[in-house]
FITINU-989799 format. One record per residue (C-alpha): residue in three letters; x, y, z. Coordinates in nm, 4 decimals. Each point is the difference from the previous one (the first is absolute). Layout:
! residues N
R   residu          x          y          z
R      Ala          X          Y          Z
...
***
This chain:
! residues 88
R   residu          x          y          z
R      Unk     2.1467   -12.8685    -0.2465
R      Unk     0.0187    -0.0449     0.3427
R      Unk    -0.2389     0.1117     0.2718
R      Unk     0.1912     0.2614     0.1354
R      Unk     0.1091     0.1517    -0.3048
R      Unk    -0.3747     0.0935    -0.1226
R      Unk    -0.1494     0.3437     0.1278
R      Unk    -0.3620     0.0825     0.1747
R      Unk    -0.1521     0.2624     0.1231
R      Unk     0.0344    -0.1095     0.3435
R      Unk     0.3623    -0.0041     0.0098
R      Unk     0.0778     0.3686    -0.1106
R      Unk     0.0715     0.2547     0.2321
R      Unk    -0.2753     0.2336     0.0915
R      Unk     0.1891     0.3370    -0.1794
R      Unk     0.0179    -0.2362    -0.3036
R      Unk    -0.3478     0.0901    -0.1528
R      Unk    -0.0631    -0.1641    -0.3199
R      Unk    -0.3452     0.1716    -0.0849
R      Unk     0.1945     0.3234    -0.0267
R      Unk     0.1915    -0.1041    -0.2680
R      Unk    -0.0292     0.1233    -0.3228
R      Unk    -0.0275    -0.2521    -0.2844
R      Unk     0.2229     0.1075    -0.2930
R      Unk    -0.1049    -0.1699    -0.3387
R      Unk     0.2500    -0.0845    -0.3070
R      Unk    -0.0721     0.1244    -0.3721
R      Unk    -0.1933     0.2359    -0.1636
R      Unk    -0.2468     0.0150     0.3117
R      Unk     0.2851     0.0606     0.2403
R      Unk    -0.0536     0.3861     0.1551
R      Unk     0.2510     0.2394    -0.0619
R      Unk     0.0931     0.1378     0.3614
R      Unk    -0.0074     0.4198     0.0661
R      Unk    -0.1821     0.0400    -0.3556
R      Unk    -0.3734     0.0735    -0.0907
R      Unk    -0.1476    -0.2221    -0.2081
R      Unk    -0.3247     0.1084    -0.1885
R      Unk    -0.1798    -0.2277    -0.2167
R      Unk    -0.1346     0.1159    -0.3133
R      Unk    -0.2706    -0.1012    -0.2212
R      Unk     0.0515    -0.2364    -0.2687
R      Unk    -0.1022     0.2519    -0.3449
R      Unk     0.2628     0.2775     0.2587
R      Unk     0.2795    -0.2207     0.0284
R      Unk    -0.0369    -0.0666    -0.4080
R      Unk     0.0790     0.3313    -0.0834
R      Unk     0.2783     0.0273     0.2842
R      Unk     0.3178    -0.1847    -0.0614
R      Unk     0.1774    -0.0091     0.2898
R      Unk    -0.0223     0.1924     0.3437
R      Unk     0.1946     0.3102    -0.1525
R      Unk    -0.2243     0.0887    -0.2668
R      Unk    -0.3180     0.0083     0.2587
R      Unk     0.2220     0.2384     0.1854
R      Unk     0.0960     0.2133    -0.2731
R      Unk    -0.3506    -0.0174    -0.0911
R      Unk    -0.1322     0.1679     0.3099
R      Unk     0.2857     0.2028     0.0784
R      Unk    -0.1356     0.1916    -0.2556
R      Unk    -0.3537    -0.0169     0.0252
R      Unk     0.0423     0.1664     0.3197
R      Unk     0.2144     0.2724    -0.1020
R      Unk    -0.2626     0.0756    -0.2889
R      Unk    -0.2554    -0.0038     0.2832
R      Unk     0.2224     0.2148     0.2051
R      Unk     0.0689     0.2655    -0.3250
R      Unk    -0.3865    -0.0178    -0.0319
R      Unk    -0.0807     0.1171     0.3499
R      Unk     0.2631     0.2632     0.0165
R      Unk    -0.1351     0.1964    -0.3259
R      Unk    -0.3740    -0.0546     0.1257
R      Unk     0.1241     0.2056     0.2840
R      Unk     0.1776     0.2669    -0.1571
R      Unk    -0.2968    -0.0003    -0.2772
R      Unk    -0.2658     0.0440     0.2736
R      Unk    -0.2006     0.3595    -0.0530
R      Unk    -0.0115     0.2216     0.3010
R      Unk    -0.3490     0.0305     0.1688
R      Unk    -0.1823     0.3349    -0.0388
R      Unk    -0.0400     0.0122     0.3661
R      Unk     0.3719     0.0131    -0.0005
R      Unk     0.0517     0.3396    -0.1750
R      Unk    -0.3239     0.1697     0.1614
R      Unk     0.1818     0.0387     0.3517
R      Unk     0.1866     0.2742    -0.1537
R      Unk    -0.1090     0.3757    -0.0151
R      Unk     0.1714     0.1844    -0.2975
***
């Protein structure tokens, strides 16, 4: 290889920053661009077999937590300072 032919820092261009760069890696460690990734504990991921059954899983804890909180609401007993405002 000849000397001309090998690149330094000193010989880039000033709008050609290097330290901006991000470093993309190959394999099972490579990051998947535009999605979340959430690690999960090793005894979690056991019971989990893939990334749609952890989804399914909490999709529907949270509508049971949502179904829970709406009839806790509607179940709520009025106040007895609620009804005395009113003269019969």
């Amino acid at each position: 290889m000849s000397e001309k032919s090998k690149v330094s820092c000193c010989s880039l261009r000033s709008e050609y920053d290097l330290k901006s760069l991000k470093v993309r890696k190959f394999g099972v460690e490579r990051k998947s661009f535009g999605k979340t990734t959430i690690p999960l504990e090793p005894d979690v991921a056991e019971v989990f077999p893939n990334a749609d059954a952890v989804n399914e899983a909490l999709i529907f804890l949270i509508r049971i937590v949502q179904e829970k909180q709406v009839s806790a609401l509607t179940k709520q007993p009025r106040s007895s300072s609620e009804g005395a405002d009113k003269s019969p």
